[in-house]
N, CA, C and O atoms as a GROMACS GRO file, in nm:
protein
  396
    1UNK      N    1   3.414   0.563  -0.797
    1UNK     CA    2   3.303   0.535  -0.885
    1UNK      C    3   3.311   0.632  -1.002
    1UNK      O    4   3.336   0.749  -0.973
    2UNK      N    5   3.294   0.600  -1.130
    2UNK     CA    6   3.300   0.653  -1.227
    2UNK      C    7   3.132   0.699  -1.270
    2UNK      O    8   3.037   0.639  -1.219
    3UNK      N    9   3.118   0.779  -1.341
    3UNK     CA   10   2.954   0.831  -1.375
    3UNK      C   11   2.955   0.868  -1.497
    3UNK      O   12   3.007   0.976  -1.526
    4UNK      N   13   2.907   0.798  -1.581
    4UNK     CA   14   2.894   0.868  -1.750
    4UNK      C   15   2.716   0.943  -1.749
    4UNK      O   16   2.597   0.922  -1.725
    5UNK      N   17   2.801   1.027  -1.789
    5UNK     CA   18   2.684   1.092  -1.855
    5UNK      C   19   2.628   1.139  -1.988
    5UNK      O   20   2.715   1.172  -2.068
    6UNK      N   21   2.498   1.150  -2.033
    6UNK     CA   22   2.490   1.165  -2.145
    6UNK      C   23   2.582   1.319  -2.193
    6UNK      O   24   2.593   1.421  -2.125
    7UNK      N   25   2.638   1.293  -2.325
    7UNK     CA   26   2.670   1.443  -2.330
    7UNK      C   27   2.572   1.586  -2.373
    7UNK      O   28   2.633   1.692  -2.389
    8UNK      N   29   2.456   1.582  -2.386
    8UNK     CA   30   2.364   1.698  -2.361
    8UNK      C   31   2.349   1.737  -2.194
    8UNK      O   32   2.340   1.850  -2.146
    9UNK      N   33   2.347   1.605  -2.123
    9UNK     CA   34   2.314   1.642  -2.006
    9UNK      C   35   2.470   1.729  -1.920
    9UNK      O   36   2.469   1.832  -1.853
   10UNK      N   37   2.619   1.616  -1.964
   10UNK     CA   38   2.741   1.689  -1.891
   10UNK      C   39   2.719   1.825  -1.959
   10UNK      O   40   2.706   1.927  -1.890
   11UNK      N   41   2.716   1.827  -2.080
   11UNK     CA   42   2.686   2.014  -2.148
   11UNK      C   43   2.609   2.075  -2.017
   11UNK      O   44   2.664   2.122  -1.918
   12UNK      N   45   2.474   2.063  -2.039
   12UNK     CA   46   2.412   2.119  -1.929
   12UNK      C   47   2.475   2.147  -1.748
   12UNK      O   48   2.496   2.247  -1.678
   13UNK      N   49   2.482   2.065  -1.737
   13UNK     CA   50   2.567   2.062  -1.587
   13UNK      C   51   2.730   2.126  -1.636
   13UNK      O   52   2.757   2.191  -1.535
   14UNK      N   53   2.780   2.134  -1.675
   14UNK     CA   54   2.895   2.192  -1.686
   14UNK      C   55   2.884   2.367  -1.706
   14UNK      O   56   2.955   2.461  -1.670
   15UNK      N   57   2.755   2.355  -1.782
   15UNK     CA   58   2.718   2.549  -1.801
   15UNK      C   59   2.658   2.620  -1.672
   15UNK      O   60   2.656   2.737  -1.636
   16UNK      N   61   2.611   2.507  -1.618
   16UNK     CA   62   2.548   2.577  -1.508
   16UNK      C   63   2.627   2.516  -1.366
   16UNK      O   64   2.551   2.538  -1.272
   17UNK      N   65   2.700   2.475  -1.338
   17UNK     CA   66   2.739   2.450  -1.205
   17UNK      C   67   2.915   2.487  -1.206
   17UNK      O   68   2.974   2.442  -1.305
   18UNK      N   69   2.984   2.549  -1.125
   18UNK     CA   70   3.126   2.576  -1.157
   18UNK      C   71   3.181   2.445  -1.134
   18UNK      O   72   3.126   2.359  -1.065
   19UNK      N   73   3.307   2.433  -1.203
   19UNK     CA   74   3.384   2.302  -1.236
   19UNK      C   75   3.417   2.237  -1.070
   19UNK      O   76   3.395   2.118  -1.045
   20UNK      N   77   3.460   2.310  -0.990
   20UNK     CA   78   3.515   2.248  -0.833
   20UNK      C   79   3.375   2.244  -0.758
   20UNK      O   80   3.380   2.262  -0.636
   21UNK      N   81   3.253   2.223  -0.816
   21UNK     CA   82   3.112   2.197  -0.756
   21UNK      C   83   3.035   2.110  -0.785
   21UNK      O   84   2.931   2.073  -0.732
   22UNK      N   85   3.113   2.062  -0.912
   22UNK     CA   86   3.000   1.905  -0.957
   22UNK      C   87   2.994   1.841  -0.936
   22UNK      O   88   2.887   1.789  -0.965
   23UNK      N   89   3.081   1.767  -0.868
   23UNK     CA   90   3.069   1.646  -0.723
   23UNK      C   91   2.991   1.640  -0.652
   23UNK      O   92   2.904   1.554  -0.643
   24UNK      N   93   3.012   1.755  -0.570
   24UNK     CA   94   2.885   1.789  -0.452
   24UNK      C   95   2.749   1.787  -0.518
   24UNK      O   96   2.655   1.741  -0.454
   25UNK      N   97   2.731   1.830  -0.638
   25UNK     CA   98   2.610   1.899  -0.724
   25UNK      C   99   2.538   1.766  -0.732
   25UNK      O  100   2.426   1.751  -0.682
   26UNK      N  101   2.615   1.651  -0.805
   26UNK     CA  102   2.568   1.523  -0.826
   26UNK      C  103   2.560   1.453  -0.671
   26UNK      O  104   2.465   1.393  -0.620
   27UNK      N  105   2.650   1.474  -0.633
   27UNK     CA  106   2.651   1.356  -0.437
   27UNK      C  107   2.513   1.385  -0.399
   27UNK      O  108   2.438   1.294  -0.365
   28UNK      N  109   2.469   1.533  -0.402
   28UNK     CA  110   2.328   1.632  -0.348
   28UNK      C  111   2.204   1.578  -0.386
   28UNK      O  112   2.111   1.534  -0.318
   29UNK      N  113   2.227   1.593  -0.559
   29UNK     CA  114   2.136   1.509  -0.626
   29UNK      C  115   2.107   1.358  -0.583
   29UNK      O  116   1.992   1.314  -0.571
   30UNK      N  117   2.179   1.310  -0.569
   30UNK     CA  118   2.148   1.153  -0.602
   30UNK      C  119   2.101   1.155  -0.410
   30UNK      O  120   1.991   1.105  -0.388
   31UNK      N  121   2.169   1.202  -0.299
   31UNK     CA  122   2.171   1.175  -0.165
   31UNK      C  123   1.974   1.217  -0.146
   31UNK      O  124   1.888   1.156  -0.084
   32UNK      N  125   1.964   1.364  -0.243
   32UNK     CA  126   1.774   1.382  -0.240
   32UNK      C  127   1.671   1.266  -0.276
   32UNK      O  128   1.573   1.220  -0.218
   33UNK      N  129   1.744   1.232  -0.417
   33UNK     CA  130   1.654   1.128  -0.517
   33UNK      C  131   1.638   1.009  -0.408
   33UNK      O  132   1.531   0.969  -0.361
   34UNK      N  133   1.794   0.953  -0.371
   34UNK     CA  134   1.783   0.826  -0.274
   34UNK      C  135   1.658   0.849  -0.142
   34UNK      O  136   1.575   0.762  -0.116
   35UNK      N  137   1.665   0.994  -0.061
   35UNK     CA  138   1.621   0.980   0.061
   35UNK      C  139   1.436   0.998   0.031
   35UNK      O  140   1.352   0.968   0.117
   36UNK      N  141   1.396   1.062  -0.133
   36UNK     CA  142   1.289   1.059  -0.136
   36UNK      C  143   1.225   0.939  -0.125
   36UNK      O  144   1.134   0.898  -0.054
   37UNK      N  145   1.329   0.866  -0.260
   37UNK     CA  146   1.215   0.722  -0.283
   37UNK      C  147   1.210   0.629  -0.136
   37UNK      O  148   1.138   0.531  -0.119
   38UNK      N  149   1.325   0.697  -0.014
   38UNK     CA  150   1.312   0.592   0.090
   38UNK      C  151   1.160   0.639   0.136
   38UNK      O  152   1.067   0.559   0.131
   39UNK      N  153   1.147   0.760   0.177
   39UNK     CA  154   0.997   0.823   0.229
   39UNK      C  155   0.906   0.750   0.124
   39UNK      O  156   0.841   0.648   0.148
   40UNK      N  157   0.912   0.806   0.024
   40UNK     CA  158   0.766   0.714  -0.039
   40UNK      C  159   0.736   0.580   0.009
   40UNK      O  160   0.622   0.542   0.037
   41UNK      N  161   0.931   0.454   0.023
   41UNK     CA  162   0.882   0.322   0.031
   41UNK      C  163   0.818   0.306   0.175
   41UNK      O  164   0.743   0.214   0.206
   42UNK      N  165   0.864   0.426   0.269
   42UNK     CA  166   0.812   0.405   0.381
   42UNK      C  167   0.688   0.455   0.420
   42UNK      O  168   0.636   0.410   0.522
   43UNK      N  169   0.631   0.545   0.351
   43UNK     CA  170   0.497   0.562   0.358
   43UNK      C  171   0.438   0.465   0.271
   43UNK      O  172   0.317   0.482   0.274
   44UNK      N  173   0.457   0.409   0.227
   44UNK     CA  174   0.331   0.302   0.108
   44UNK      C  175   0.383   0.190   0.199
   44UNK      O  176   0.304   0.100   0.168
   45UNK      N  177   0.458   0.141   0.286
   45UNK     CA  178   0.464   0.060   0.384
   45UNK      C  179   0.363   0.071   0.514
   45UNK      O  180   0.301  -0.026   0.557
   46UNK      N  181   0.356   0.226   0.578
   46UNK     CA  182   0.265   0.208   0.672
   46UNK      C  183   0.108   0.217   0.649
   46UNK      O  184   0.018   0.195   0.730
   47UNK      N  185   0.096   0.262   0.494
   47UNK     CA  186  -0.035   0.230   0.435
   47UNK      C  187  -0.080   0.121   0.448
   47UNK      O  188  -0.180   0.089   0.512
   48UNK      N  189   0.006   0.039   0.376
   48UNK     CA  190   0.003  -0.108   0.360
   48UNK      C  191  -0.060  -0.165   0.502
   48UNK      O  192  -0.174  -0.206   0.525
   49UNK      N  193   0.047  -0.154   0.582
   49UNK     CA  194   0.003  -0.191   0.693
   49UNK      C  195  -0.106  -0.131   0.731
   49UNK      O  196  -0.172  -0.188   0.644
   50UNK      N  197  -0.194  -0.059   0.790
   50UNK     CA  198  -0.277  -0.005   0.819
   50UNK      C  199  -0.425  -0.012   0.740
   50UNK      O  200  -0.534   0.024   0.784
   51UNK      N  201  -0.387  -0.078   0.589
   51UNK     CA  202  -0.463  -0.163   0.517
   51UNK      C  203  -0.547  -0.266   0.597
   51UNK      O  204  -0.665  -0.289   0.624
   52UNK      N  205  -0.383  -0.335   0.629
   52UNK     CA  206  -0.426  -0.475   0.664
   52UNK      C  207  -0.462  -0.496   0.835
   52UNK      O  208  -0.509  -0.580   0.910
   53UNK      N  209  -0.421  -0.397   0.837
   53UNK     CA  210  -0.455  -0.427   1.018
   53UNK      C  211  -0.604  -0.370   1.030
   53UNK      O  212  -0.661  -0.412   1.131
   54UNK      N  213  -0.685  -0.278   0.945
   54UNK     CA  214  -0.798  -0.280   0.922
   54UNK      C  215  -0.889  -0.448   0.838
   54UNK      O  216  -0.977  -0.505   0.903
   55UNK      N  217  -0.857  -0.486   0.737
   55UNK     CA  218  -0.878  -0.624   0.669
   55UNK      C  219  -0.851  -0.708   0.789
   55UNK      O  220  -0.959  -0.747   0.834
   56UNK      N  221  -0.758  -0.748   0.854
   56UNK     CA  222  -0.705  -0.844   0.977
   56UNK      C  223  -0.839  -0.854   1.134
   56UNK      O  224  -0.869  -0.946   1.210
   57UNK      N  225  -0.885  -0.708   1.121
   57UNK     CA  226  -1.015  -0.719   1.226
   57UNK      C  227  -1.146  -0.718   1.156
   57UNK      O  228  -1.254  -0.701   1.213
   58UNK      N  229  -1.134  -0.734   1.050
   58UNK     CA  230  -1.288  -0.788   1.000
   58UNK      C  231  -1.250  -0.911   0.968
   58UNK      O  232  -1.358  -0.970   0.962
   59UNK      N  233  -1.116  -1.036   0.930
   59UNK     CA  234  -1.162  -1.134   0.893
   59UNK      C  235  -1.148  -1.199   1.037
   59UNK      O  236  -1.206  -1.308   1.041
   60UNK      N  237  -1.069  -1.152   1.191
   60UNK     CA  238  -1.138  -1.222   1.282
   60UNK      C  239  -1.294  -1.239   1.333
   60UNK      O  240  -1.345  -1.320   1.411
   61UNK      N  241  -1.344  -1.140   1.264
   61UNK     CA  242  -1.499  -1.158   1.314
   61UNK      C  243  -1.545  -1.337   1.241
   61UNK      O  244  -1.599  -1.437   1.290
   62UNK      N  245  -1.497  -1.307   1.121
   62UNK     CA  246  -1.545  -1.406   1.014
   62UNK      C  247  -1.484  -1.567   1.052
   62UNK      O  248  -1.551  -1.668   1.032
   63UNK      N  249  -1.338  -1.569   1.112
   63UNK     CA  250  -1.284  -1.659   1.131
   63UNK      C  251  -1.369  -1.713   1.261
   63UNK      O  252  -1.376  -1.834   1.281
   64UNK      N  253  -1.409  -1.654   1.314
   64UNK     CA  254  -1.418  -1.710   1.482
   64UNK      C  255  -1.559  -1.835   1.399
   64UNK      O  256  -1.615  -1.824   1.290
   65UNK      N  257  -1.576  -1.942   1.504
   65UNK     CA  258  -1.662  -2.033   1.441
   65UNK      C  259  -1.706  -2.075   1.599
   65UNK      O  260  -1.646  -2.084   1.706
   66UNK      N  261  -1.869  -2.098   1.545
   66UNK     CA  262  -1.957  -2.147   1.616
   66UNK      C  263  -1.943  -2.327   1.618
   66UNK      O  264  -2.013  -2.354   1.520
   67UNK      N  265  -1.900  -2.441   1.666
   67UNK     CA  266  -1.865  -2.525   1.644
   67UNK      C  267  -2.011  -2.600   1.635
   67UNK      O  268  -2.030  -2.692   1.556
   68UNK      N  269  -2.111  -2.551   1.721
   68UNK     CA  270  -2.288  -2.625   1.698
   68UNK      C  271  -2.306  -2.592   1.581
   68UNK      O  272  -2.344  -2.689   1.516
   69UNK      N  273  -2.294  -2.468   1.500
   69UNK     CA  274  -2.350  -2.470   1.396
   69UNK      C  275  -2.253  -2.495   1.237
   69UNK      O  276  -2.275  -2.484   1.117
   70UNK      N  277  -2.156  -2.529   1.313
   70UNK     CA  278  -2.020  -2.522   1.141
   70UNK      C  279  -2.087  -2.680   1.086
   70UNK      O  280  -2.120  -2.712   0.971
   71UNK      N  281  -2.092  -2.762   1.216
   71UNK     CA  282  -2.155  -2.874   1.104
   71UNK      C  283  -2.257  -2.932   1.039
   71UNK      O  284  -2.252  -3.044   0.989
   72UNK      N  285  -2.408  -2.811   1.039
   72UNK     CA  286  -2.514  -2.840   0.997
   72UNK      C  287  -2.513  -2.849   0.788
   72UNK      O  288  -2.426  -2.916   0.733
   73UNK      N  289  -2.600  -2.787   0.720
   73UNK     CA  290  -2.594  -2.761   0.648
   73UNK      C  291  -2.625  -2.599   0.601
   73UNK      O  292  -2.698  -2.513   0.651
   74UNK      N  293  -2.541  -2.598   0.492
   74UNK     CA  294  -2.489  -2.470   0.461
   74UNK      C  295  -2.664  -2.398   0.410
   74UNK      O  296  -2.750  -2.448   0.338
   75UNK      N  297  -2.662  -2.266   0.482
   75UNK     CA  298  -2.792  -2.154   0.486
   75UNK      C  299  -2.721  -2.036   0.390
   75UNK      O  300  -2.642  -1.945   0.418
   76UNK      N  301  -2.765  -2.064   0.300
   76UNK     CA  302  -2.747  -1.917   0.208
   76UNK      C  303  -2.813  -1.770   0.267
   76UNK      O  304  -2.760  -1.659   0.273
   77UNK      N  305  -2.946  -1.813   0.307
   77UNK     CA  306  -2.984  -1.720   0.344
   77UNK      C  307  -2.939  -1.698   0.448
   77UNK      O  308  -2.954  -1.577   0.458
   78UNK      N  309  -2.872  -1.747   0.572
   78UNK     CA  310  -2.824  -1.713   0.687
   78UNK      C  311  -2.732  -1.640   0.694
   78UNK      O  312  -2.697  -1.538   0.755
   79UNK      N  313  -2.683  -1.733   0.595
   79UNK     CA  314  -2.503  -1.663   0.572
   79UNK      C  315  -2.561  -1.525   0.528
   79UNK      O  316  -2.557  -1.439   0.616
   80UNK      N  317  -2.613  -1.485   0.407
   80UNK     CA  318  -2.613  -1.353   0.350
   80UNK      C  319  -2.666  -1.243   0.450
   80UNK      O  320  -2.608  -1.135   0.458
   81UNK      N  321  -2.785  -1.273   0.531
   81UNK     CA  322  -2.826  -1.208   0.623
   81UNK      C  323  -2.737  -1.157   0.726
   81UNK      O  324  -2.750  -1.045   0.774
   82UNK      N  325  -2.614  -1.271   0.769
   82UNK     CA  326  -2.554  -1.222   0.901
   82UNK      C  327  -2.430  -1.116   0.815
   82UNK      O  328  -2.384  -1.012   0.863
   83UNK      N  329  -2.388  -1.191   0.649
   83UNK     CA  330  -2.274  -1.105   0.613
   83UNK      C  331  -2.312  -0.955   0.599
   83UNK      O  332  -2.231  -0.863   0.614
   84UNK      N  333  -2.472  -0.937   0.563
   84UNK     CA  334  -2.480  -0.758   0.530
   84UNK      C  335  -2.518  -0.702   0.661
   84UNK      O  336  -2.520  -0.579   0.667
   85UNK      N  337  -2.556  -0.785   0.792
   85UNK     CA  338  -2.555  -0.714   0.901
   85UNK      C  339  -2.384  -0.671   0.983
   85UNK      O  340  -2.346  -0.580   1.056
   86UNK      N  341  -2.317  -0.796   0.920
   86UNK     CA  342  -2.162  -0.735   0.964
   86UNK      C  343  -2.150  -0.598   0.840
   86UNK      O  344  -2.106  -0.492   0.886
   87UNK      N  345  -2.173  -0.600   0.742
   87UNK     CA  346  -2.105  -0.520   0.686
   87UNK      C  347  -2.168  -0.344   0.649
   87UNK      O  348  -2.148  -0.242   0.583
   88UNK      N  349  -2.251  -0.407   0.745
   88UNK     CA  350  -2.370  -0.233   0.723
   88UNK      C  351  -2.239  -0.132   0.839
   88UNK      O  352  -2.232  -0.010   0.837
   89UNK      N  353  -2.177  -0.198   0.904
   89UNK     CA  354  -2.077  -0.106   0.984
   89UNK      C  355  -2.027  -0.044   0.862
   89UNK      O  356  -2.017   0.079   0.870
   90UNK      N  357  -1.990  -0.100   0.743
   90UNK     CA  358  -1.921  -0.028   0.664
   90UNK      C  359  -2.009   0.029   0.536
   90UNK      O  360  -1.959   0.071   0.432
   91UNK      N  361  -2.116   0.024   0.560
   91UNK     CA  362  -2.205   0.098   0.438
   91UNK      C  363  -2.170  -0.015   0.322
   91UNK      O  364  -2.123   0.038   0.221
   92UNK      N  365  -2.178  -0.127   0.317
   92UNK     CA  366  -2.158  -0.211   0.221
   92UNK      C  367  -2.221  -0.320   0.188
   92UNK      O  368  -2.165  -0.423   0.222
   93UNK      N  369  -2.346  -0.332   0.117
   93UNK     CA  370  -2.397  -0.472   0.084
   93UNK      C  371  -2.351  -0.593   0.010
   93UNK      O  372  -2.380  -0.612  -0.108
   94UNK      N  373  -2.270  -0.685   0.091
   94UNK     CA  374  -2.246  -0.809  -0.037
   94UNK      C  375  -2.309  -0.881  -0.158
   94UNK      O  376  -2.280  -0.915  -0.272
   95UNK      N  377  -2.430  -0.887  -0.055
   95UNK     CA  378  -2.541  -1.019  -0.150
   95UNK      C  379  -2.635  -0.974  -0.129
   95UNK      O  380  -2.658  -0.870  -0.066
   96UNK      N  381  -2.716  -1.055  -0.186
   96UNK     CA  382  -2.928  -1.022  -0.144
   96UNK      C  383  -2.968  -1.145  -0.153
   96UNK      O  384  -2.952  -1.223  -0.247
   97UNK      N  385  -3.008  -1.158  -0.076
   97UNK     CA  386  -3.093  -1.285  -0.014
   97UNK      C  387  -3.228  -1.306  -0.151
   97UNK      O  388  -3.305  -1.210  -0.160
   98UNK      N  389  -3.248  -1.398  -0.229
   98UNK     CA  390  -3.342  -1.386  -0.303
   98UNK      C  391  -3.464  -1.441  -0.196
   98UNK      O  392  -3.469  -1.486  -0.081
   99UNK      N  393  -3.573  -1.407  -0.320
   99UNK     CA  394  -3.676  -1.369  -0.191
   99UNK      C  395  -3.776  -1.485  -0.240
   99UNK      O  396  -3.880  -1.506  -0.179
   0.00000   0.00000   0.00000
């Protein structure tokens, strides 16, 4: 593999690293840069996940269905009432029931 570099930057690396070390100097470099961005992708992966596996047990509450009552007609006020009693677990009001 060939590597161009800008020439301010080979200047730089050539003043500061001895000539039978710049291989290693760059292999070092690039082997850090590579293994960081793997940690970041793998931490913003188990975030991710852990996102959703929190999101995933609040929308089974929501999914599960009462089959007597899915086919009446739709209660605004029911609905809003039962959504801010699910969601007071989380300190969170959706709606307000007008009065």
């Amino acid at each position: 593999m060939t590597l161009r570099l800008p020439e301010d930057l080979a200047q730089r690396l050539a003043a500061c690293t001895p000539s039978r070390k710049r291989n290693q100097f760059v292999v070092e470099l690039v082997r850090r840069e590579l293994d960081r961005e793997g940690r970041e992708l793998e931490e913003a992966a188990l975030r991710l996940s852990a996102l959703e596996s929190v999101h995933t047990a609040e929308d089974g509450e929501w999914l599960s269905l009462d089959e007597n009552e899915a086919w009446g007609e739709f209660d605004e006020e029911r609905f809003l009432n039962d959504l801010n009693a699910a969601s007071a677990k989380t300190g969170k009001i959706i709606g307000s029931v007008a009065a």
